[in-house]
SEVODO-515199 format. One record per residue (C-alpha): residue number from 1; residue in three letters; z negated, x, y. Coordinates in Angstrom, 2 decimals. Each point is the difference from the previous one (the first is absolute). Layout:
<nodes>
NODE pos code      up    east   north
NODE NUM  ala       Z       X       Y
...
</nodes>
This chain:
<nodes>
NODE pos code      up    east   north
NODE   1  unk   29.91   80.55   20.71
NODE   2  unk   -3.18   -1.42    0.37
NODE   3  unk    0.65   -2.76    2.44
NODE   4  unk    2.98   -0.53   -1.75
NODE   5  unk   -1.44   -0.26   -3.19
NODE   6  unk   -2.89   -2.58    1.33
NODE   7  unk    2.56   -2.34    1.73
NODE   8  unk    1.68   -0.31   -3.40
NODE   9  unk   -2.76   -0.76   -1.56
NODE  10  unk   -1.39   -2.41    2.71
NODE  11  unk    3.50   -2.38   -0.79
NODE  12  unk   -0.92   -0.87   -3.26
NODE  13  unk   -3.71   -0.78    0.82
NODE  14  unk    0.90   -1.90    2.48
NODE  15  unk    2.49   -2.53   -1.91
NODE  16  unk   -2.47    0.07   -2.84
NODE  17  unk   -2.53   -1.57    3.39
NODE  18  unk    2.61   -2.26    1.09
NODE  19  unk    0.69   -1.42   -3.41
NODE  20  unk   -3.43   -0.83   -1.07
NODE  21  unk   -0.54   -1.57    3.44
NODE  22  unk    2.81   -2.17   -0.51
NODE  23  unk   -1.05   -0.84   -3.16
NODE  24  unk   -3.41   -1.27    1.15
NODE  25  unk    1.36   -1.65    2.19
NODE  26  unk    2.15   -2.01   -1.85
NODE  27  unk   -3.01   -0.84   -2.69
NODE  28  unk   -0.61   -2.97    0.86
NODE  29  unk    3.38   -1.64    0.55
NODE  30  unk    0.62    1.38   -3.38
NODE  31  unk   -2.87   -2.06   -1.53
NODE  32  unk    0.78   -3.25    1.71
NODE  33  unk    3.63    0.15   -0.77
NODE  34  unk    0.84    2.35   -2.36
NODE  35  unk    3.34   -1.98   -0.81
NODE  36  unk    1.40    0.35    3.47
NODE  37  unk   -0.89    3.57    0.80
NODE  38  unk    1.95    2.26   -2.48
NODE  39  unk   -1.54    3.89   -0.43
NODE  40  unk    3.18    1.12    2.04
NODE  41  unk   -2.01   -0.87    3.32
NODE  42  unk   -2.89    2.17   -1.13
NODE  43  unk    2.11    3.03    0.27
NODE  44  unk    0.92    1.33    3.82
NODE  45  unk    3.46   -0.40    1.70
NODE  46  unk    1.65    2.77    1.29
NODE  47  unk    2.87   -2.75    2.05
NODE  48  unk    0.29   -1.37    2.92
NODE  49  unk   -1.06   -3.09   -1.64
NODE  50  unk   -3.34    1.00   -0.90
NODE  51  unk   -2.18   -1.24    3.12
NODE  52  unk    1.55   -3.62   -0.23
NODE  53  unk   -0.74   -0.28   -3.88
NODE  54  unk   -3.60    1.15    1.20
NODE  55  unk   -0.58   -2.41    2.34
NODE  56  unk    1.69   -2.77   -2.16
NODE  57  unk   -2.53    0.49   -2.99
NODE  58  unk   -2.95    0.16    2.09
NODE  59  unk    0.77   -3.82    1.59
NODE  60  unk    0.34   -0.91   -3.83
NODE  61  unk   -3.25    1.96   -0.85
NODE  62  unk   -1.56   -1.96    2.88
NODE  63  unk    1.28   -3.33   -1.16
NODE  64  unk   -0.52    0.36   -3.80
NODE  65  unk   -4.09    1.02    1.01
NODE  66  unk    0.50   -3.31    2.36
NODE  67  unk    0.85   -2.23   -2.98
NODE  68  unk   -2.53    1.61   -2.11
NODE  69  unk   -3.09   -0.14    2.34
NODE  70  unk    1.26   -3.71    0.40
NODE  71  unk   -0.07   -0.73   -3.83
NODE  72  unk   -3.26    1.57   -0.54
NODE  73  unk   -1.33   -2.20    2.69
NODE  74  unk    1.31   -3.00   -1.85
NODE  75  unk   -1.38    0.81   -3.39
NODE  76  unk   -3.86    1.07    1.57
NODE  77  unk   -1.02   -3.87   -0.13
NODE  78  unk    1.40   -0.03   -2.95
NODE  79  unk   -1.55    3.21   -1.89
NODE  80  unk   -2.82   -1.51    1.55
NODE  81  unk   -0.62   -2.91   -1.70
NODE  82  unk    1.37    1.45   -3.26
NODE  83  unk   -3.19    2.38    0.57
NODE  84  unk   -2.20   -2.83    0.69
NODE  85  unk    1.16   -1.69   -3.32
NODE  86  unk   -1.44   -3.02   -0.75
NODE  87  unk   -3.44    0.38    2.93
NODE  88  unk    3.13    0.04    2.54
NODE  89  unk    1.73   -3.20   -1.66
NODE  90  unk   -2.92   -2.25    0.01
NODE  91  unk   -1.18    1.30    3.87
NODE  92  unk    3.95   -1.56    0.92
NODE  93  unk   -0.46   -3.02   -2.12
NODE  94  unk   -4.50   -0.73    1.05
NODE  95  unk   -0.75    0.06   -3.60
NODE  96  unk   -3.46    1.77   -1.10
NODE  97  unk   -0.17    2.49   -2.71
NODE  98  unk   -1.74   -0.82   -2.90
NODE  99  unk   -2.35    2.40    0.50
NODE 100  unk   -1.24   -2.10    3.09
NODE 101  unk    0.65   -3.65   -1.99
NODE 102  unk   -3.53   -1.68   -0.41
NODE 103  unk    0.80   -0.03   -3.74
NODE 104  unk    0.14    3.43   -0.81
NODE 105  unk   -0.98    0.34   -3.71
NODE 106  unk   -3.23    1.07   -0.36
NODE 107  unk   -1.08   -0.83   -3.79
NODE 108  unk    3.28   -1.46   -1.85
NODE 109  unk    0.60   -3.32   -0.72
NODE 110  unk   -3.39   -1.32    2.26
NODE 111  unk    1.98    1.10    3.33
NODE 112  unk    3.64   -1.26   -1.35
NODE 113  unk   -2.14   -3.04   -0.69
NODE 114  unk   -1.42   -0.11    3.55
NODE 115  unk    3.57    0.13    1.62
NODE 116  unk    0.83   -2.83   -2.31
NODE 117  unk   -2.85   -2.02    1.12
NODE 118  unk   -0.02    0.80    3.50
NODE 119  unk    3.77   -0.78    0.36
NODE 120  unk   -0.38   -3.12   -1.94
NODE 121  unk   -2.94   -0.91    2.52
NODE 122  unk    2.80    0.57    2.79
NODE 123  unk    2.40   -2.19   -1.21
NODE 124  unk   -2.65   -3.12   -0.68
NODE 125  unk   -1.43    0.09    3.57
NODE 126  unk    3.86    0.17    1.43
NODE 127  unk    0.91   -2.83   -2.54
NODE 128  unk   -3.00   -2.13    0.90
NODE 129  unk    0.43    0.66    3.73
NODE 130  unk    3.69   -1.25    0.48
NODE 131  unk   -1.10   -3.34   -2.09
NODE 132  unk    3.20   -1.85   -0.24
NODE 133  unk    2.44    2.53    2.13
NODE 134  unk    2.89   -0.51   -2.52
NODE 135  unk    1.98   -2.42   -0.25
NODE 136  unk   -0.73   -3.31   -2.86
NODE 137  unk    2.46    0.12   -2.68
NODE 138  unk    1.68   -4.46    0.18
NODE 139  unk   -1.89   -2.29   -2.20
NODE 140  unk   -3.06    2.42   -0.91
NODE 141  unk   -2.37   -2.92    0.25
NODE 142  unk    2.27   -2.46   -2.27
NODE 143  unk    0.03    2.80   -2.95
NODE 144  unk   -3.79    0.78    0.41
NODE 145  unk   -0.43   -4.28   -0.16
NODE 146  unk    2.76    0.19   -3.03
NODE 147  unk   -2.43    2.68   -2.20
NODE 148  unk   -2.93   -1.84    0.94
NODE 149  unk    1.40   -3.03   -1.87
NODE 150  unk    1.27    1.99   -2.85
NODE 151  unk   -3.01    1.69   -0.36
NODE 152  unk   -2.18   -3.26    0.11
NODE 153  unk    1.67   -1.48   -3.02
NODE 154  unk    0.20    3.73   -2.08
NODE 155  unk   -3.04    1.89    1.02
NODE 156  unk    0.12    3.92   -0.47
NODE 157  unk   -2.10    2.34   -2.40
NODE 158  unk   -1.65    1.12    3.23
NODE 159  unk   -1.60   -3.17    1.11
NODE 160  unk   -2.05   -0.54   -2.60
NODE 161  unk   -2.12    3.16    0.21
NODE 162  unk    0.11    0.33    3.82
NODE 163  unk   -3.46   -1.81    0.33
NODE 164  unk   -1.40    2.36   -2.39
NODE 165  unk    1.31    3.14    1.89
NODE 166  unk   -2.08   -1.42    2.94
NODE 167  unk   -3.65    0.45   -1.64
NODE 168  unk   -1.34   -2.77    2.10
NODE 169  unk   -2.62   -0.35   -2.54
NODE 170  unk   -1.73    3.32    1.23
NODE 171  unk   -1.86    1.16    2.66
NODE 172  unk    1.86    1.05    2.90
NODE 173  unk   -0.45    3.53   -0.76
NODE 174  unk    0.72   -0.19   -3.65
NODE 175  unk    2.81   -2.15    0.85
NODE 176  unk    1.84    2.58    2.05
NODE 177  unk    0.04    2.70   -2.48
NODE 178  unk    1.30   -2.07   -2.44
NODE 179  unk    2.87   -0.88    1.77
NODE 180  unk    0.70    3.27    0.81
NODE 181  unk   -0.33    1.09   -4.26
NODE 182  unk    2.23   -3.30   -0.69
NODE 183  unk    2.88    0.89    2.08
NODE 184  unk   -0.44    3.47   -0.50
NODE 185  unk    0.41   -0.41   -3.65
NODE 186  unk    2.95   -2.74    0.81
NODE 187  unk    2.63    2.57    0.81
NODE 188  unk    2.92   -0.88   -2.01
NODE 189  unk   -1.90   -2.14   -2.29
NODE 190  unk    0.83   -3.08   -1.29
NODE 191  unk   -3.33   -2.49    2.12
NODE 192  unk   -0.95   -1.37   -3.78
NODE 193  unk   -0.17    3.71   -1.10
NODE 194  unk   -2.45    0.75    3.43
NODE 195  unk   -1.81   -3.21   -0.71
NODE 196  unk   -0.60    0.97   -3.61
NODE 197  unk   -1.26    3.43    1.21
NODE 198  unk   -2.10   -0.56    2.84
NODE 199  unk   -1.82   -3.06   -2.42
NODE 200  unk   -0.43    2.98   -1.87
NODE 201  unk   -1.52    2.32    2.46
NODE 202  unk   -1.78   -3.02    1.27
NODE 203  unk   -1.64   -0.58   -3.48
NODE 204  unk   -1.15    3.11   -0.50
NODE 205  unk   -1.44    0.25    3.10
NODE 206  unk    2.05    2.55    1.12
NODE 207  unk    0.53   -1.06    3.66
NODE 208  unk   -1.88    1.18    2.41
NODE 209  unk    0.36    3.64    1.34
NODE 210  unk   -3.21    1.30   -1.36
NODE 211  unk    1.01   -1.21   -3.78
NODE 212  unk    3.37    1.45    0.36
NODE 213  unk   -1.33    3.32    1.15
NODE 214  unk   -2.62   -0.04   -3.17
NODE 215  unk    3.11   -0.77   -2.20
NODE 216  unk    2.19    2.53   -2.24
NODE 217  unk    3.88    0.12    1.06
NODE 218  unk    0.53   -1.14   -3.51
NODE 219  unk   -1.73   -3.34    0.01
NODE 220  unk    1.11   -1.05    2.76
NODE 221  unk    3.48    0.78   -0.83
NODE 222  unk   -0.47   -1.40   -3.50
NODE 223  unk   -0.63   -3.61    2.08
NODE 224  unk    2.74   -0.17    2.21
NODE 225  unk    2.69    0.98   -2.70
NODE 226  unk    2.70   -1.24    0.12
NODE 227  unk    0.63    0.02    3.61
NODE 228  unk    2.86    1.96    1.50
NODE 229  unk   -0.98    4.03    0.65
NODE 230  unk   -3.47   -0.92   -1.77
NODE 231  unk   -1.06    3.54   -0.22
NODE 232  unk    0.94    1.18    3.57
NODE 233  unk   -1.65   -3.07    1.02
NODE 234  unk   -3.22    0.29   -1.82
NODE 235  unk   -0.65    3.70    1.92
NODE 236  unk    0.92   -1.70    2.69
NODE 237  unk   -2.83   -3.05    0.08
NODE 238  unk   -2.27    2.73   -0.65
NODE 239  unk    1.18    1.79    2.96
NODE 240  unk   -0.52   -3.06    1.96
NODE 241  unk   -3.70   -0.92   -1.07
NODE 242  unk   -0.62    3.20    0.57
NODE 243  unk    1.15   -0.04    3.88
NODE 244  unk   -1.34   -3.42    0.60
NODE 245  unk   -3.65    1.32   -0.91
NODE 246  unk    0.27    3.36    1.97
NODE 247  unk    1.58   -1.13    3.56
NODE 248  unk   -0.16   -4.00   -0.59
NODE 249  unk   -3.49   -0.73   -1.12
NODE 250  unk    1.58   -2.22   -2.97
NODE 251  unk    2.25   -1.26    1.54
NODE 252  unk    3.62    0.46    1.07
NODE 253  unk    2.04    0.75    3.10
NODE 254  unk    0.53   -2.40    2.50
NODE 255  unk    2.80    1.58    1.85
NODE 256  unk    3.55    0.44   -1.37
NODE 257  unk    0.46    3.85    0.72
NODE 258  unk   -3.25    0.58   -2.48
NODE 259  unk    1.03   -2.31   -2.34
NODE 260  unk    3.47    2.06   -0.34
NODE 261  unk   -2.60    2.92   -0.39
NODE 262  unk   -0.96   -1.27   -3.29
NODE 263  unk    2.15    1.37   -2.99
NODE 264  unk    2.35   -2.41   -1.34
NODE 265  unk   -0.03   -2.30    3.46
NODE 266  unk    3.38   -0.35    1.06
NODE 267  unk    1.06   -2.62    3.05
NODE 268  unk    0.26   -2.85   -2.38
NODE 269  unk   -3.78   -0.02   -1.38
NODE 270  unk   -1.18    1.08    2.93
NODE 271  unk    1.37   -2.26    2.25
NODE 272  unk   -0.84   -2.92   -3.05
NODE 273  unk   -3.70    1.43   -0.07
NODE 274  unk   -0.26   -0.17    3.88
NODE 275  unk    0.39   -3.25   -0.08
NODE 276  unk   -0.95   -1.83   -3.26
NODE 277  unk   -3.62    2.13    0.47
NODE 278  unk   -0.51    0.31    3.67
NODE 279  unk    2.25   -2.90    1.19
NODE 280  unk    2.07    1.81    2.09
NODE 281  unk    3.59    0.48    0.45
NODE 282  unk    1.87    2.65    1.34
NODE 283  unk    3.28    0.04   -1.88
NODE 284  unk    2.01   -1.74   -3.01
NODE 285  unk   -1.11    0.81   -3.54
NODE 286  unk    3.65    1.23   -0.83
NODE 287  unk    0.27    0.59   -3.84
NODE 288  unk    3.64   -0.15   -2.54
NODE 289  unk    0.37   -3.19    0.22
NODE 290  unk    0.23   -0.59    3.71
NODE 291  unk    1.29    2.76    0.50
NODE 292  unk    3.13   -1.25   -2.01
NODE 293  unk   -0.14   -3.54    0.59
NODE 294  unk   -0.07    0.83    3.95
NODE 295  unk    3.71    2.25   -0.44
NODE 296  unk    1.38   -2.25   -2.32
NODE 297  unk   -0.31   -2.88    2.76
NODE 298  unk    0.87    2.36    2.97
NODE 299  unk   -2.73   -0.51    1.63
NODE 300  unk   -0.85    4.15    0.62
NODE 301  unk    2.11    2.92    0.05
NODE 302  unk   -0.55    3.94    1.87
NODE 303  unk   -0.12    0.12    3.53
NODE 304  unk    3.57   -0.27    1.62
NODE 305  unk    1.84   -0.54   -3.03
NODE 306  unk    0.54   -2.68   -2.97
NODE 307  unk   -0.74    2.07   -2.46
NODE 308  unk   -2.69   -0.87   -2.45
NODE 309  unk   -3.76    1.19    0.42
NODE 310  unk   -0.85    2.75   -2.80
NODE 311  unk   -3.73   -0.61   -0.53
NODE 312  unk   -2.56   -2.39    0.44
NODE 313  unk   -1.43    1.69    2.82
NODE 314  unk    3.21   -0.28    2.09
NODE 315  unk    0.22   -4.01   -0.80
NODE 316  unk   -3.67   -0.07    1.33
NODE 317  unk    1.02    1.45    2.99
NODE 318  unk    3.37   -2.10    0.90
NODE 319  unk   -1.95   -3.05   -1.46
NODE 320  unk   -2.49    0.30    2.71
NODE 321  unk    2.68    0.31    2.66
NODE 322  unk    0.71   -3.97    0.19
NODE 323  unk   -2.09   -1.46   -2.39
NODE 324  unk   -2.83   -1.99    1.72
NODE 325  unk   -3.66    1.30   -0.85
NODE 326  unk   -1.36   -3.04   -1.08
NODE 327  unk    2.94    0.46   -2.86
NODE 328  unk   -1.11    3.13   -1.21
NODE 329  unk   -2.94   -0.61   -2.68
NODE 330  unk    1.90   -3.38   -1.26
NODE 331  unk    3.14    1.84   -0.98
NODE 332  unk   -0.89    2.76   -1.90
NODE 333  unk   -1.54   -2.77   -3.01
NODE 334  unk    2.88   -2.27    0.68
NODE 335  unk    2.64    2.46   -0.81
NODE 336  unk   -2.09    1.93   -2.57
NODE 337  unk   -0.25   -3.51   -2.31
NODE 338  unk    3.78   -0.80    1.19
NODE 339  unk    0.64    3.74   -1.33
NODE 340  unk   -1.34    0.03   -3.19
NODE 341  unk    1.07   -3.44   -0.97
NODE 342  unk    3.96   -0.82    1.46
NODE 343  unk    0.87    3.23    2.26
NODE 344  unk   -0.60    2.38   -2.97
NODE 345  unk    1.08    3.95    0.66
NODE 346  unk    2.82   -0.56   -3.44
NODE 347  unk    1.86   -3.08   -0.59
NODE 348  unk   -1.28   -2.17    3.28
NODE 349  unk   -0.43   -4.00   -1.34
NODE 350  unk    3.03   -1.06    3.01
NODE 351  unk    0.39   -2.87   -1.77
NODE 352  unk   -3.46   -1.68    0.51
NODE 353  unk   -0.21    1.12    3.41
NODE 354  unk    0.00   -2.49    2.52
NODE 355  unk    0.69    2.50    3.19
NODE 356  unk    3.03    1.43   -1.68
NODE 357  unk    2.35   -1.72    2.92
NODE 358  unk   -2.57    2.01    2.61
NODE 359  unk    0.49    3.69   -2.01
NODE 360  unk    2.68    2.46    0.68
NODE 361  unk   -0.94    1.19   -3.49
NODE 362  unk   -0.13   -2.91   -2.48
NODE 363  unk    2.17    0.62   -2.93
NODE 364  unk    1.01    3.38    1.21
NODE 365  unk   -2.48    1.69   -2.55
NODE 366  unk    0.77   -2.60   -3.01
NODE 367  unk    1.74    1.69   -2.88
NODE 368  unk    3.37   -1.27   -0.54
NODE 369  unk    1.47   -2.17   -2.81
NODE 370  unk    2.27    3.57   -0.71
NODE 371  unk   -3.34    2.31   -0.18
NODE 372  unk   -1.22   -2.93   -2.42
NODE 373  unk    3.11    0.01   -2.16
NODE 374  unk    0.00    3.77   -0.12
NODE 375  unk   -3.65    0.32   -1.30
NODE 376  unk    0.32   -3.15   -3.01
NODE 377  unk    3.40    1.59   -0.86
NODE 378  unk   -2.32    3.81   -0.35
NODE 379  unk   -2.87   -1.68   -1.51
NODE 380  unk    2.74   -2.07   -2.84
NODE 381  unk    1.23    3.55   -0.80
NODE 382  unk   -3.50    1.91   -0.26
</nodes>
């Protein structure tokens, strides 16, 4: 009874083995394909049948982990660089993080500044190094001999005060700083409106570095009104006079990377105080008006493309490309005058322009006789 009684319990335990080690086994076909495998083939066979089905789902267990060790190798490089993020982008692509850039910001707008001005610096010594590498836009000399003329017999607003913006009269010292102060305060001003304020500074003797420094904000500002930005630009002359007497002994920066230093310097003044107070040249005083005169005649555009350039700082730059160097103080006065007088930013005077046969643009901007009619008719019923 006792034997008998143990064997008959044995059979049970022993299926209950059998199944759970069938069931292990078949774990991890069931996770891999758990459409395929159905829960019948979980369960033991009792037919003939059984072995073959055993050995059949074992080659597809084998293949299924085949295909999925295979995937997961695919997808490592992958995960990867989905880990790395960005650090693993820019290691493909050579580009430093920002963390390493030279730029980094340190103290706000003084280090955004710095990029500006050491970027800018970039593009003027690859500008003036590849002197004429572009190619001359046809009959360039024929419209700079056709403005010439025009301007001869009309002069511009700008001519007339140009001598005074020089401060020849002055020692050399003297001289520079107030050409720096002059175009400084010139900035989208009107030159009669400059000339009236620098006489003003001038007269009050309020043009040196050590009288600015001594001054109040609010005189000086009260003597350059009404120039454009007046109050920005006072603080900003004091700012200057105060720099020129710490690091400049008086007087002002010969190079054009400190001169962009100075707040309020952009490329235009700069480059226009390089060479009006030091006499030298190292780019094109670029300002609105050749900077739309130049893309109205075609003559620059960005690189690769026809497109027109967006700033003043990009028509420096593509200027500089094929214009010859001996070109490059000349123009900037020529087109300035030609710019405030026929070439005007509304309304361009076509019609008394003699180079109109040489411009892609001429007439292009002119309102047309319908515009006209459409504003009398508005104005008849107001």
């Amino acid at each position: 009874m006792i034997l008998t009684t143990g064997a008959a319990s044995t059979i049970p335990i022993a299926a209950r083995v059998f199944n759970a080690m069938n069931r292990r086994m078949y774990a991890a076909a069931t996770l891999s394909s758990a459409k395929s495998i159905s829960a019948e083939s979980l369960n033991p066979r009792p037919d003939s049948n059984f072995d073959s089905a055993i050995g059949t789902s074992e080659s597809e267990t084998r293949v299924s982990l085949r295909k999925k060790r295979l995937k997961q190798e695919d997808l490592e490089p992958v995960q990867q660089c989905s880990s790395r993020g960005i650090n693993a982008r820019k290691e493909m692509c050579g580009l430093p993080d920002i963390e390493e850039s030279p730029y980094k910001k340190t103290n706000g707008s003084a280090s955004s500044r710095t990029s500006k001005i050491n970027s800018f610096i970039k593009s003027t010594e690859a500008s003036t190094s590849i002197k004429t590498a572009g190619i001359p836009p046809e009959n360039w000399k024929k419209v700079l001999e056709g403005i010439q003329k025009m301007k001869s017999s009309e002069e511009a607003p700008a001519n007339a005060v140009e001598c005074d913006r020089t401060g020849s009269f002055l020692p050399p010292k003297e001289r520079r700083f107030y050409v720096l102060i002059g175009t400084l305060l010139s900035s989208q001003t009107k030159e009669h409106i400059t000339g009236a304020a620098v006489e003003r500074l001038h007269q009050n003797g309020l043009l040196t570095p050590e009288a600015i420094d001594k001054a109040d904000e609010s005189t000086i500002k009260e003597l350059i009104y009404p120039v454009g930005f007046y109050t920005r630009k006072a603080t900003n002359v004091k700012k200057v006079a105060k720099i020129c007497l710490m690091k400049y002994d008086g007087d002002i920066p010969r190079t054009l990377e400190e001169l962009l230093s100075l707040p309020g310097v952009g490329p235009k003044i700069a480059h226009l105080v390089l060479h009006v107070a030091w006499n030298d040249v190292q780019g094109i005083c670029v300002d609105t008006h050749v900077h739309r005169i130049c893309n109205r005649l075609g003559w620059v555009s960005k690189p690769g493309t026809k497109q027109k350039t967006l700033s003043p700082e990009e028509t420096r730059v593509a200027l500089q490309q094929w214009l010859p160097k001996e070109e490059w103080v000349a123009i900037n006065f020529l087109l300035v005058g030609f710019g405030q007088t026929i070439c005007t930013p509304l309304r361009p005077r076509c019609g008394t322009c003699s180079i109109t046969e040489l411009c892609p643009s001429a007439f292009k901007e002119t309102p047309s006789t319908s515009s006209k009619l459409k504003k009398s008719i508005k104005s008849k019923k107001l």
